[in-house]
DOZAGU-468927 format. One record per residue (C-alpha): z, x, y; residue number from 0. Coordinates in nm, 4 decimals. Each point is the difference from the previous one (the first is absolute). Last residue first. Layout:
SITE|Z|X|Y|NUM
...
END
This chain:
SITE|-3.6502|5.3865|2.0009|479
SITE|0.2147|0.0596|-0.3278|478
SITE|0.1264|0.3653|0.2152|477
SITE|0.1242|-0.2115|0.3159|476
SITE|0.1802|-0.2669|-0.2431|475
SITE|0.1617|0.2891|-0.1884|474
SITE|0.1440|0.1772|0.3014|473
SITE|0.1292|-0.3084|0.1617|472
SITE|0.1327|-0.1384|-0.3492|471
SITE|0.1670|0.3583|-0.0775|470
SITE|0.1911|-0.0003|0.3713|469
SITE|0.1234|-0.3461|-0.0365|468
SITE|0.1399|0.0747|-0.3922|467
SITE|0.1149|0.3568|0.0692|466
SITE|-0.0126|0.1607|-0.2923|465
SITE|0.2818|0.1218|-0.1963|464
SITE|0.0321|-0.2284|-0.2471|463
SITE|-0.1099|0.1799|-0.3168|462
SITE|-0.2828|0.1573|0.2425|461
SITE|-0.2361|-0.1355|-0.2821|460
SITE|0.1482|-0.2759|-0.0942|459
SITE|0.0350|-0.1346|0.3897|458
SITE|-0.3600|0.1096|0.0242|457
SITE|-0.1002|-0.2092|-0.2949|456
SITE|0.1816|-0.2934|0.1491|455
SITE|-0.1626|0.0290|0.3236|454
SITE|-0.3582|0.0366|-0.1958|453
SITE|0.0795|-0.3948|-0.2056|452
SITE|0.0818|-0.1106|0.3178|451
SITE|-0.2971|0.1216|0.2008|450
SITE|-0.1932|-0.1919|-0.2975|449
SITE|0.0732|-0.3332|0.1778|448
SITE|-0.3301|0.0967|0.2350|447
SITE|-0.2564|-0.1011|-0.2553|446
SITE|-0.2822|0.0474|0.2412|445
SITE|-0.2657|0.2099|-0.1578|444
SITE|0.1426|0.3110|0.1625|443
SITE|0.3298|-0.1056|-0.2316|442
SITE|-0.1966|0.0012|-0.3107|441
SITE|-0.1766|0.3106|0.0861|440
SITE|0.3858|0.1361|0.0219|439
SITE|0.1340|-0.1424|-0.3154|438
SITE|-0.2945|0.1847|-0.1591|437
SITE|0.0798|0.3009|0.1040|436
SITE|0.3771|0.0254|-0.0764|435
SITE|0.1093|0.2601|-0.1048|434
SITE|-0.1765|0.1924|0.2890|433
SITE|0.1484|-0.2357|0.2655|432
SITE|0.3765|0.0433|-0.1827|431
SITE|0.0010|0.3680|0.0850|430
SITE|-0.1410|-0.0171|0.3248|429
SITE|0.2777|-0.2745|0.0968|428
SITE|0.2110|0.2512|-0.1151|427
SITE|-0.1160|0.3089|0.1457|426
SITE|-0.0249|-0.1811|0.3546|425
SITE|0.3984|-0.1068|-0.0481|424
SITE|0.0732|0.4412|0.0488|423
SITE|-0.2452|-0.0080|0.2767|422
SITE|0.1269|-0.2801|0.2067|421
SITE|0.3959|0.0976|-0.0573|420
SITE|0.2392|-0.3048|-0.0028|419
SITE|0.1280|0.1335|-0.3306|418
SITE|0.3001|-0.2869|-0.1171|417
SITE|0.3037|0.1648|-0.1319|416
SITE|0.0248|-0.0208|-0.3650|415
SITE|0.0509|0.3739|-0.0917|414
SITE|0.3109|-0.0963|-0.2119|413
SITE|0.2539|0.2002|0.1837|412
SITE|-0.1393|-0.1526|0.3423|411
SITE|-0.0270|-0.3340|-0.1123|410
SITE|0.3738|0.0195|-0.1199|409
SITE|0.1354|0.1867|0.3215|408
SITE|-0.1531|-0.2805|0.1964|407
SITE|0.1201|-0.2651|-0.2341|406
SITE|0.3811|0.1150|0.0634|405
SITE|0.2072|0.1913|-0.2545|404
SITE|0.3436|-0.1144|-0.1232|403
SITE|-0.1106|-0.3326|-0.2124|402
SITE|-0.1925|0.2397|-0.2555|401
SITE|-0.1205|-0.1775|-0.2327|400
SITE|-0.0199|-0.3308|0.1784|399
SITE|-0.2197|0.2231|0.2505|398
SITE|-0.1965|0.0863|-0.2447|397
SITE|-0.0956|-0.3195|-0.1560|396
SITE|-0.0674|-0.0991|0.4174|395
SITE|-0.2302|0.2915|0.0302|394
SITE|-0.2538|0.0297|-0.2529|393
SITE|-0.1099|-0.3975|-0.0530|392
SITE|0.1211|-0.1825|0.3468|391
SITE|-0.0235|0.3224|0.2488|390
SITE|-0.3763|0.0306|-0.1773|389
SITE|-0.0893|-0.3601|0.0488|388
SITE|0.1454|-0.0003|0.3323|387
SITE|-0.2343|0.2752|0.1138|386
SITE|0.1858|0.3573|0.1327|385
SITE|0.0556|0.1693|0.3138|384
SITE|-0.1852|-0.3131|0.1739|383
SITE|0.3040|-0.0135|0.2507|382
SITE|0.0527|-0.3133|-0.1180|381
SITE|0.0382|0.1365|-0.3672|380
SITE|0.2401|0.2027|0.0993|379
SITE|0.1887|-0.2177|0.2207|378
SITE|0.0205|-0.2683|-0.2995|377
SITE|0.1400|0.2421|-0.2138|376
SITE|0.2993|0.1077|0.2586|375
SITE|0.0717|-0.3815|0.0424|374
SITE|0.0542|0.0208|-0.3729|373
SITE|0.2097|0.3047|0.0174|372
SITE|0.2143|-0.2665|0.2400|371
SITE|-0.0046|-0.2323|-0.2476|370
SITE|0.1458|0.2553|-0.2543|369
SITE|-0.2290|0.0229|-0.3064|368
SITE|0.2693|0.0213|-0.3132|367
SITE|0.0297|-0.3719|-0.0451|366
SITE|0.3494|-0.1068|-0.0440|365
SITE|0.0271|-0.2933|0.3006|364
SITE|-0.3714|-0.1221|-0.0628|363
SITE|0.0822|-0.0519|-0.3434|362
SITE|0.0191|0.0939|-0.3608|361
SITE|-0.2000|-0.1165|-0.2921|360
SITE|-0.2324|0.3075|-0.0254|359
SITE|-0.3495|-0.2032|0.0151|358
SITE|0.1525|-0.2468|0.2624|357
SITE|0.1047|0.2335|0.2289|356
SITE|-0.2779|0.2280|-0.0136|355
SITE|-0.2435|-0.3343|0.0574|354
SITE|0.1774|-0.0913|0.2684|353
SITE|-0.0236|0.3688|0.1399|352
SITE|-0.4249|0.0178|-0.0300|351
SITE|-0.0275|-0.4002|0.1563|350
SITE|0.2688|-0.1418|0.1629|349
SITE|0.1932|0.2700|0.1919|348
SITE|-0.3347|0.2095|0.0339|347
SITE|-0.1658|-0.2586|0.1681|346
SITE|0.3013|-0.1437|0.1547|345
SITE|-0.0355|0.3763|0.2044|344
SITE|-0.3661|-0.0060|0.0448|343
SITE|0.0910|-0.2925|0.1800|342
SITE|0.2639|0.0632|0.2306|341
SITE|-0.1584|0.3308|0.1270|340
SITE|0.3336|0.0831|0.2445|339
SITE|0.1155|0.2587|-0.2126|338
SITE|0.3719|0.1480|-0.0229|337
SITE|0.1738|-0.3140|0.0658|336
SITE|-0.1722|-0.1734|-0.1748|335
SITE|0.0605|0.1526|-0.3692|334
SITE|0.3538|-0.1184|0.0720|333
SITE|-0.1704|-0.4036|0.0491|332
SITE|-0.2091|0.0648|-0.2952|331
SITE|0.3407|0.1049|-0.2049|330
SITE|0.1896|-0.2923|0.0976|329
SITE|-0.2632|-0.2517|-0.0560|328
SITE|-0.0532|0.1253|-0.3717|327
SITE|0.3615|0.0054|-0.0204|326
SITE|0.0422|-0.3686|0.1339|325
SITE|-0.2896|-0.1628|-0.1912|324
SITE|-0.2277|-0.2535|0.1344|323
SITE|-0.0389|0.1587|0.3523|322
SITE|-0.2619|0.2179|-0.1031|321
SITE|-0.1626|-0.2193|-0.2033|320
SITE|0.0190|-0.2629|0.2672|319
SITE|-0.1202|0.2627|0.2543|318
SITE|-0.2462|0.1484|-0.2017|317
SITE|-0.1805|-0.3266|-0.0560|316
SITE|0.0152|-0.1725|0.3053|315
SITE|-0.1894|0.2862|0.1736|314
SITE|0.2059|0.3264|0.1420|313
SITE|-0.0732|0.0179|0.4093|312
SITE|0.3741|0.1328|0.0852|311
SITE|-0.0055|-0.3767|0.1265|310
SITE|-0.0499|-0.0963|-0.3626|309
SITE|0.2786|0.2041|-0.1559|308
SITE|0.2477|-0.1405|0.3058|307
SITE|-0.0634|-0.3565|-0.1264|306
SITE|0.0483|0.0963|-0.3559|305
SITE|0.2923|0.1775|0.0931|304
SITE|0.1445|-0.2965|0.1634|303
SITE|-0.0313|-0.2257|-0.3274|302
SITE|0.1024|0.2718|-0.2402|301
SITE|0.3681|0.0626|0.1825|300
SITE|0.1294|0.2830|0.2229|299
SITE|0.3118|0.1054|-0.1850|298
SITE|0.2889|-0.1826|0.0779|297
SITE|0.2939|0.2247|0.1510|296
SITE|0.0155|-0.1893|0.3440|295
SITE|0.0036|-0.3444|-0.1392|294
SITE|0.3698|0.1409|-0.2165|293
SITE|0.1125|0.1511|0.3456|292
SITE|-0.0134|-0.3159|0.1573|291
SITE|0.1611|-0.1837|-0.2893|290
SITE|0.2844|0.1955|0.0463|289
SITE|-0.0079|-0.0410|0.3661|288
SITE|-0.0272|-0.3637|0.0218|287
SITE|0.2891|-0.0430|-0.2324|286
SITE|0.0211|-0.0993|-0.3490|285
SITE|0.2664|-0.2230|-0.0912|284
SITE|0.1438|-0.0089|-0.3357|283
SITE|0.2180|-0.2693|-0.1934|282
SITE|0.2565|0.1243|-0.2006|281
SITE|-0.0553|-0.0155|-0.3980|280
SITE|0.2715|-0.1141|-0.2480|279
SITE|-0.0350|-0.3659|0.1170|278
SITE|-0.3999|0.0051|-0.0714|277
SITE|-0.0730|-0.3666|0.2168|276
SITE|-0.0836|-0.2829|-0.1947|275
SITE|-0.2620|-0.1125|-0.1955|274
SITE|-0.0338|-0.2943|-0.2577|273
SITE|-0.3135|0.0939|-0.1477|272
SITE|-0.0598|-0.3302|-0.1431|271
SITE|-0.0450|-0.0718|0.4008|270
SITE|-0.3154|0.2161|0.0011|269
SITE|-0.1748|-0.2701|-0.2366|268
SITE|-0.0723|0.1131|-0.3653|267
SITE|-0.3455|0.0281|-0.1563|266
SITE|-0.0606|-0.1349|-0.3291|265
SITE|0.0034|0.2523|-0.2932|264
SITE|-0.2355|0.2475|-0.1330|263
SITE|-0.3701|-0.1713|-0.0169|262
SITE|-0.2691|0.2415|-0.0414|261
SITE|-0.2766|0.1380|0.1308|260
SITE|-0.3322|0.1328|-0.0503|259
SITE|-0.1891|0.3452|-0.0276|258
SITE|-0.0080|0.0086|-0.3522|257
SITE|0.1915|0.3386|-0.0547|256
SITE|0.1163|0.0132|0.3139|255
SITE|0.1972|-0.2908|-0.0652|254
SITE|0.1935|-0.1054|0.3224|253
SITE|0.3128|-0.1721|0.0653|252
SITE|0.1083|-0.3550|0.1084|251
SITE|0.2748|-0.1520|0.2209|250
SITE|-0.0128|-0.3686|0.0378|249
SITE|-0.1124|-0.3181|0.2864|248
SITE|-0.1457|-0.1987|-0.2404|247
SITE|-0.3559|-0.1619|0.0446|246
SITE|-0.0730|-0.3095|-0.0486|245
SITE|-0.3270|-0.1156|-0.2010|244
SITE|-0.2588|-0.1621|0.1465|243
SITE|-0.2786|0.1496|-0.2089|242
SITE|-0.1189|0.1248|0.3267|241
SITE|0.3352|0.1468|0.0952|240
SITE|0.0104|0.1566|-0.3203|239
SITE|-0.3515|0.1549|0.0260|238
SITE|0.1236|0.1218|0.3833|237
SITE|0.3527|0.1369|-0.1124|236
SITE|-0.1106|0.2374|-0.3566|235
SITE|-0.3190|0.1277|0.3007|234
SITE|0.2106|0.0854|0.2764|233
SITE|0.2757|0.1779|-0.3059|232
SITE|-0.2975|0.1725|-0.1645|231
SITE|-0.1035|0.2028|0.3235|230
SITE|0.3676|0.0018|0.1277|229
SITE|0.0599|0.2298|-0.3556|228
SITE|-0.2972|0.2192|0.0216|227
SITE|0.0195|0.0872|0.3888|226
SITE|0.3757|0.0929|-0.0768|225
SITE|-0.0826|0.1754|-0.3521|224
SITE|-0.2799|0.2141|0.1948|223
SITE|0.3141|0.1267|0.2666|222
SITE|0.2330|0.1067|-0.2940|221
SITE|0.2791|-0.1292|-0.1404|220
SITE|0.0281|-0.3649|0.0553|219
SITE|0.4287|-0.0797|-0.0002|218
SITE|-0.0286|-0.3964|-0.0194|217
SITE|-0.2674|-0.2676|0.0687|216
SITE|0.1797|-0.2462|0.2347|215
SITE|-0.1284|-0.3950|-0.0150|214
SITE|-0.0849|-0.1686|0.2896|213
SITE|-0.0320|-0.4166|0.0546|212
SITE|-0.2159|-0.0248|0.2795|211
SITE|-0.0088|0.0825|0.3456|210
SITE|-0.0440|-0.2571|0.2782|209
SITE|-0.2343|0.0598|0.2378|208
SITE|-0.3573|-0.1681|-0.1567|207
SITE|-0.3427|0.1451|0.1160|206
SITE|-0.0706|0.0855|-0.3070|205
SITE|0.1553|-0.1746|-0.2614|204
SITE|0.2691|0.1982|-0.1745|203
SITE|0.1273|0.3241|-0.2151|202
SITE|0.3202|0.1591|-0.0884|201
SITE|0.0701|0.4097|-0.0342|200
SITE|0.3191|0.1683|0.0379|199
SITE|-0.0520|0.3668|-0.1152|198
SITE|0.3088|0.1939|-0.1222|197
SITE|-0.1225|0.4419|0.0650|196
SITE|0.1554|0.2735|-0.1537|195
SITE|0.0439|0.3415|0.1954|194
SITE|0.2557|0.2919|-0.2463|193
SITE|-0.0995|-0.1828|-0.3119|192
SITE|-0.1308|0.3672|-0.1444|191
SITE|-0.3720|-0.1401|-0.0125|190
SITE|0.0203|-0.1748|0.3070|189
SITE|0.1046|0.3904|0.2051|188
SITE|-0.0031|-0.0472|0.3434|187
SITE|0.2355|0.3068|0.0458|186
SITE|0.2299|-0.1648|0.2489|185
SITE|0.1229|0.0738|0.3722|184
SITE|-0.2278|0.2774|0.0663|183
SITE|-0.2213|-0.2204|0.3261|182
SITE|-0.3219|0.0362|-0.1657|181
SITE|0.1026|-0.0438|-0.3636|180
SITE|0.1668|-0.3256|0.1510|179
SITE|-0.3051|-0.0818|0.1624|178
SITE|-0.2382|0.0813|-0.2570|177
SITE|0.1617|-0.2485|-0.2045|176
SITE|0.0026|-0.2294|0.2586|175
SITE|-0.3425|-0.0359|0.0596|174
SITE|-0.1049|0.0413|-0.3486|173
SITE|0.2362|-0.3388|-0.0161|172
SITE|-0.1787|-0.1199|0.2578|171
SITE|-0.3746|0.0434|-0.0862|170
SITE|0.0926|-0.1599|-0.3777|169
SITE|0.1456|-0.3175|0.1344|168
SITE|-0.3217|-0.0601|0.2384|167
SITE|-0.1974|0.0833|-0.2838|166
SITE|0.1894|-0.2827|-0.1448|165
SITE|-0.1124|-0.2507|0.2455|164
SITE|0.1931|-0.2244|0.2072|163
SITE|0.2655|0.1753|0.1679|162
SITE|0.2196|-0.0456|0.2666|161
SITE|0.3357|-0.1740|-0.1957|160
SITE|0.2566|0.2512|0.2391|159
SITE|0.0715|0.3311|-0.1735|158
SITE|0.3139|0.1519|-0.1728|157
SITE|0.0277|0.3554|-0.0243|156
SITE|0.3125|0.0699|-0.2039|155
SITE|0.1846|0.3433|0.0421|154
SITE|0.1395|0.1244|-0.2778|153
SITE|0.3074|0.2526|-0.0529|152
SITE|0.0958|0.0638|-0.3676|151
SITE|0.3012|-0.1834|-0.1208|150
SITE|-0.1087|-0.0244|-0.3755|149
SITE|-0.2712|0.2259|-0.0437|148
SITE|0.1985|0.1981|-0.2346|147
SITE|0.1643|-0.2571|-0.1673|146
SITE|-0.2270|-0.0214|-0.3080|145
SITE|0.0826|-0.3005|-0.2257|144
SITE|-0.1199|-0.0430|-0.3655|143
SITE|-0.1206|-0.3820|-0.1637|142
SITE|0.0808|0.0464|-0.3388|141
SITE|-0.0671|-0.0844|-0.3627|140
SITE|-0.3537|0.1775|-0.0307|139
SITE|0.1501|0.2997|0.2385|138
SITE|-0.2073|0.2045|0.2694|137
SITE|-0.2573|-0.2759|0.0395|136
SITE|0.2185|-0.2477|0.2576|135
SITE|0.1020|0.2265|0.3195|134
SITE|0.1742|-0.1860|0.2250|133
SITE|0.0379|0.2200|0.3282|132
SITE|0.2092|-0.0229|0.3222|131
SITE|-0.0004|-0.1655|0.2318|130
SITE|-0.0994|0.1402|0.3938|129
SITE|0.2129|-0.0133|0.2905|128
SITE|-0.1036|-0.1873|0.3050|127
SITE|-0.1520|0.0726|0.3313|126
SITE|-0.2195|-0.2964|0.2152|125
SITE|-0.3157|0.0057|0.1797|124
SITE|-0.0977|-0.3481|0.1640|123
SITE|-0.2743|-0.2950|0.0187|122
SITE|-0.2847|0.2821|0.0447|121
SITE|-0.3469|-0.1246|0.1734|120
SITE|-0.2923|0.1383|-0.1655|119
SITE|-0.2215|0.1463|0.2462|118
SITE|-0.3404|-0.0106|0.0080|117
SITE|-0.3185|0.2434|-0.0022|116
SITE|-0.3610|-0.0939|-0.1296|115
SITE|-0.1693|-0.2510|-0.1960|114
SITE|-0.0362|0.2655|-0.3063|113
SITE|0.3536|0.0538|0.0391|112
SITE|0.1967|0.2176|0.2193|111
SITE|0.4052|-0.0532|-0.0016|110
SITE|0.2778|0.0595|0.2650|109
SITE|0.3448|-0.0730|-0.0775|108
SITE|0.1883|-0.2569|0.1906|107
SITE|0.3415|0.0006|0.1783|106
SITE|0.2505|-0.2552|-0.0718|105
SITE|0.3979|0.0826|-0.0370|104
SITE|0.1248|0.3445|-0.1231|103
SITE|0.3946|0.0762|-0.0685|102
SITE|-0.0063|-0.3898|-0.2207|101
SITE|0.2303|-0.1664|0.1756|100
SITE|0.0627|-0.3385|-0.2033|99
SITE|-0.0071|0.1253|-0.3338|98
SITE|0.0371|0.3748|-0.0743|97
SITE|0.0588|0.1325|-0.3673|96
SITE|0.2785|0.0563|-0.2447|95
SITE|-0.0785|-0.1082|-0.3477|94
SITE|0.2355|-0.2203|-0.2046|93
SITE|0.1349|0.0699|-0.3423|92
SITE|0.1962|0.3464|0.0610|91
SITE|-0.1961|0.1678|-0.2521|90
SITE|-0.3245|-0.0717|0.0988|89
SITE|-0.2725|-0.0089|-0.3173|88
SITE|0.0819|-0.3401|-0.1461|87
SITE|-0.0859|-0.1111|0.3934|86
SITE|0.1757|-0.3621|0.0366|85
SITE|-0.0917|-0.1215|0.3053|84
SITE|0.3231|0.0194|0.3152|83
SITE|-0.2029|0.1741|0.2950|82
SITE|0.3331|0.1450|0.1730|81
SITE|-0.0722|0.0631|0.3450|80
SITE|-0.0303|0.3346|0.2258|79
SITE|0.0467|0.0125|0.3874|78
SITE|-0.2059|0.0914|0.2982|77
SITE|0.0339|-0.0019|0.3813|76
SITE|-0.3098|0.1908|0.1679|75
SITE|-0.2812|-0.1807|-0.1563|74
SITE|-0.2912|0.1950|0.0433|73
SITE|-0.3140|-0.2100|0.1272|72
SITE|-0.2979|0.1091|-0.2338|71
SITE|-0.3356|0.1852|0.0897|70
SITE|-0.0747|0.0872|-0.3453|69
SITE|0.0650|0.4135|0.0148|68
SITE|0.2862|-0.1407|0.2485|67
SITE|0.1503|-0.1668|-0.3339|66
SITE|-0.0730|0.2510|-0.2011|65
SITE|0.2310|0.2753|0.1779|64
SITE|0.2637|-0.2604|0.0299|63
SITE|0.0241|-0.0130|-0.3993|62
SITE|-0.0083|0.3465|-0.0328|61
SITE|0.2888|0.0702|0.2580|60
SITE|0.1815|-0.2666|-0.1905|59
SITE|-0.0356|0.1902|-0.3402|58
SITE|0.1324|0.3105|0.1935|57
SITE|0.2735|-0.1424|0.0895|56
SITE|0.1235|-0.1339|-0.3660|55
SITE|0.2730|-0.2865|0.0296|54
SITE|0.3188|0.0590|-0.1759|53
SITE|0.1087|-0.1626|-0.3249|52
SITE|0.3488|-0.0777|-0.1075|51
SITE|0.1714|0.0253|-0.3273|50
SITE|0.3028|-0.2282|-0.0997|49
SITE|-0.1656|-0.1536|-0.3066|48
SITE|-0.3231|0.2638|-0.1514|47
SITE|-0.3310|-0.1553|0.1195|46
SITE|-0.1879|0.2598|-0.2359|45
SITE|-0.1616|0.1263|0.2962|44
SITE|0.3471|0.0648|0.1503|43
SITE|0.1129|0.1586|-0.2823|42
SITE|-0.2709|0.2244|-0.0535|41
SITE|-0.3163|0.0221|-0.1005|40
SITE|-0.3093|0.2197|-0.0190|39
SITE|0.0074|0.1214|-0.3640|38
SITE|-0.0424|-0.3868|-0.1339|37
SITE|-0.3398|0.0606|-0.1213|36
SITE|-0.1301|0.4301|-0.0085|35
SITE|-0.1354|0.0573|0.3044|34
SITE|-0.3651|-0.1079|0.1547|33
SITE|0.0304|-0.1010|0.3385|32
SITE|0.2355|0.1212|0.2970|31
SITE|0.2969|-0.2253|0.1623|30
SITE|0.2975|0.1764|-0.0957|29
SITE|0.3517|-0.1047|0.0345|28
SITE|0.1705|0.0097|0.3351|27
SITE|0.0480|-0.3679|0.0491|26
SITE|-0.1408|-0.2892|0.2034|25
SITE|-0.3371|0.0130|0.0333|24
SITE|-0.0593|0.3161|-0.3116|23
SITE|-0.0611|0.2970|0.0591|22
SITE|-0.2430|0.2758|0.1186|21
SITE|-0.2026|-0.2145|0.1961|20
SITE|-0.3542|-0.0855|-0.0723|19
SITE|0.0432|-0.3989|0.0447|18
SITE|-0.1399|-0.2297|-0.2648|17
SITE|-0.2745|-0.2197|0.1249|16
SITE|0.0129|-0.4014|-0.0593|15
SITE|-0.3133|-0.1861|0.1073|14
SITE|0.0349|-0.3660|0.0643|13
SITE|-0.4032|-0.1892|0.0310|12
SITE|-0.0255|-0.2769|0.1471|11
SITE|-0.3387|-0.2052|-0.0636|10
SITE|-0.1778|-0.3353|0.0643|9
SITE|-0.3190|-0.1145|-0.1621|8
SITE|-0.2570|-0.1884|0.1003|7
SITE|-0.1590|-0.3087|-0.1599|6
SITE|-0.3550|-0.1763|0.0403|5
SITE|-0.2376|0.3328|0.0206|4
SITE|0.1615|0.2958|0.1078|3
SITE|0.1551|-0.0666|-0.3624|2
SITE|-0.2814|0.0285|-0.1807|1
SITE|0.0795|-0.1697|-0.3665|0
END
């Protein structure tokens, strides 16, 4: 069924990313992935009577720090509340969370479709602890707990219902997933749990205002299962509505197997939540200064270096794939400040050193060719002291070799340096002219594309050397 025909759909979308500090939100014990189960616990965690949390600073820091990323208002008095639902995997039986001031209120995050920019309106951005983990293949008989995670900081992104397709869906949440990588506060990882994504999807009448029924599709790991899962769910709730069935408002999950979803039980009101405020937890009020110095620290983010890319005169391309990653970004932007050719720059960056990257696994922050030996390369080859396609081939392998020489040094040592000399590139073209006779009589005939076919023998023949302008002068006036 086309739903931009008849129907439209309606979707919110709650993404929950853990929070790379070193412990937990409100304990000392360690926040990091990957240790042995039930090794990262304590006490507190374990909702021990008598013992008393404290809130983590750094986890609030985090949680402003994404909120003026999105353009929120911060909420200067905050408390925690009690969210009383039964989670098998948190200890204490109720999970502490933020209700009625969330730290970040509104904003929007900025997406670009095939239709063009908009902004997704946020509802709020909220901290809470993490659960823990049920675990349900490790025993035939049992269902096993892992604590670890239990009481790890997360901040919960929770939009306003302002989209309608799932591409829409799948544009944001790359949106903030590069955001969050962007601005250091988590690792972005779907595949580790560490940024899951609910989707709230419901459909209607165009043209009508009042949402339908919704149902929740729980904990999507990766940014494909998201567009996946709100593709089947518009399609499940238009053939019902059509049959004239009713739709439930529940929580479901996704196969990934099948691509479909399924029914897990029906969705609870926020009032079966029963909160109240966290007695063991003083409120907290951030003041303007704090905050002040928390905007000043922020990185400058994707959207404004994209702008800045283009008015450095970089085309749409290398400034969004410049500005897509944050160490790719940083190292262009420290290659900069030792060249001002832009473009031959992103050239580089996305083209010969991309594909370094990528073939050894590591990244723009480890790679051996400094950006400002880059900026060194590009001179070079500027000043015509070598050709780009020898820097690329001879020098750059060497260079990554040897990260403590310059590429001046290494063209010299390998005799690569570019012979400007008329009568040393008139023995060349020479050379290839008597190899060559009938490629020449061709040429007087009129088949000018053969001066390629000579520029590349004179490149093989001075291995590089030649000149390129100076060769095509002196072979052009010879072929007459």
């Amino acid at each position: 069924m086309n739903v931009s025909g008849k129907y439209e759909a309606v979707i919110g979308l709650e993404v929950h990313a853990q929070l790379q500090t070193n412990s937990k939100l409100f304990n000392g014990d360690s926040a990091s992935f990957g240790a042995e189960p039930n090794t990262h616990i304590s006490p507190i965690t374990l909702g021990h009577p008598g013992t008393l949390p404290k809130t983590n600073k750094k986890a609030v820091e985090y949680a402003i720090k994404m909120g003026l990323a999105c353009h929120c208002e911060i909420e200067q008095f905050n408390y925690f509340a009690r969210k009383n639902y039964f989670y098998p995997d948190l200890p204490k039986g109720y999970q502490v969370s933020q209700h009625t001031t969330p730290i970040c209120k509104g904003g929007y995050v900025t997406i670009k479709t095939k239709d063009g920019e908009r902004n997704i309106q946020l509802n709020r951005i909220h901290l809470e602890e993490d659960a823990g983990k049920s675990i349900h293949d490790a025993d035939e008989n049992y269902t096993c707990v892992d604590y670890n995670r239990a009481g790890v900081p997360l901040i919960e992104i929770v939009t306003e219902p302002d989209m309608n397709t799932a591409d829409e869906a799948f544009q944001y949440v790359t949106e903030i997933r590069k955001l969050v990588r962007w601005i250091e506060v988590c690792d972005g990882n779907m595949e580790e749990g560490s940024l899951r994504c609910d989707a709230n999807v419901s459909v209607r009448l165009k043209g009508e205002t009042t949402l339908g029924t919704k149902v929740e599709v729980k904990n999507l790991n990766s940014i494909r299962n998201v567009k996946k899962a709100i593709e089947y769910e518009i399609e499940r709730m238009i053939e019902m509505v059509e049959k004239g069935e009713t739709i439930i408002q529940q929580t479901r999950s996704f196969d990934a197997d099948t691509d479909t979803t399924f029914a897990i039980r029906d969705k609870e009101e926020a009032n079966d939540y029963r909160y109240f405020a966290e007695p063991d937890l003083t409120p907290f009020h951030l003041t303007e200064e704090f905050i002040s110095g928390i905007k000043s620290s922020l990185p400058a983010l994707p959207e404004e270096l994209f702008e800045r890319y283009q008015s450095l005169g970089l085309n749409d391309y290398d400034a969004k794939h410049l500005s897509d990653e944050k160490p790719v970004s940083d190292y262009f932007e420290q290659a900069a400040r030792y060249s001002t050719n832009y473009k031959a720059i992103a050239n580089w960056i996305l083209g010969p050193l991309r594909q370094v990257v990528n073939e050894n696994h590591t990244s723009y922050k480890e790679i051996a060719l400094t950006p400002k030996t880059l900026a060194q390369l590009v001179a070079i080859v500027d000043e015509g002291k070598v050709n780009f396609s020898v820097a690329h081939i001879k020098i750059l392998p060497a260079l990554l070799k040897h990260p403590g020489k310059d590429p001046l040094q290494i063209a010299t040592e390998l005799n690569l340096l570019q012979v400007h000399a008329t009568a040393d590139i008139e023995g060349w073209v020479n050379d290839v002219i008597n190899k060559m006779p009938e490629k020449v009589a061709e040429y007087k005939k009129g088949k000018k594309g053969l001066i390629g076919l000579f520029i590349g023998e004179i490149k093989k023949a001075s291995k590089g050397k030649a000149d390129p302008k100076v060769a095509t002068q002196i072979l052009e006036e010879k072929l007459k």
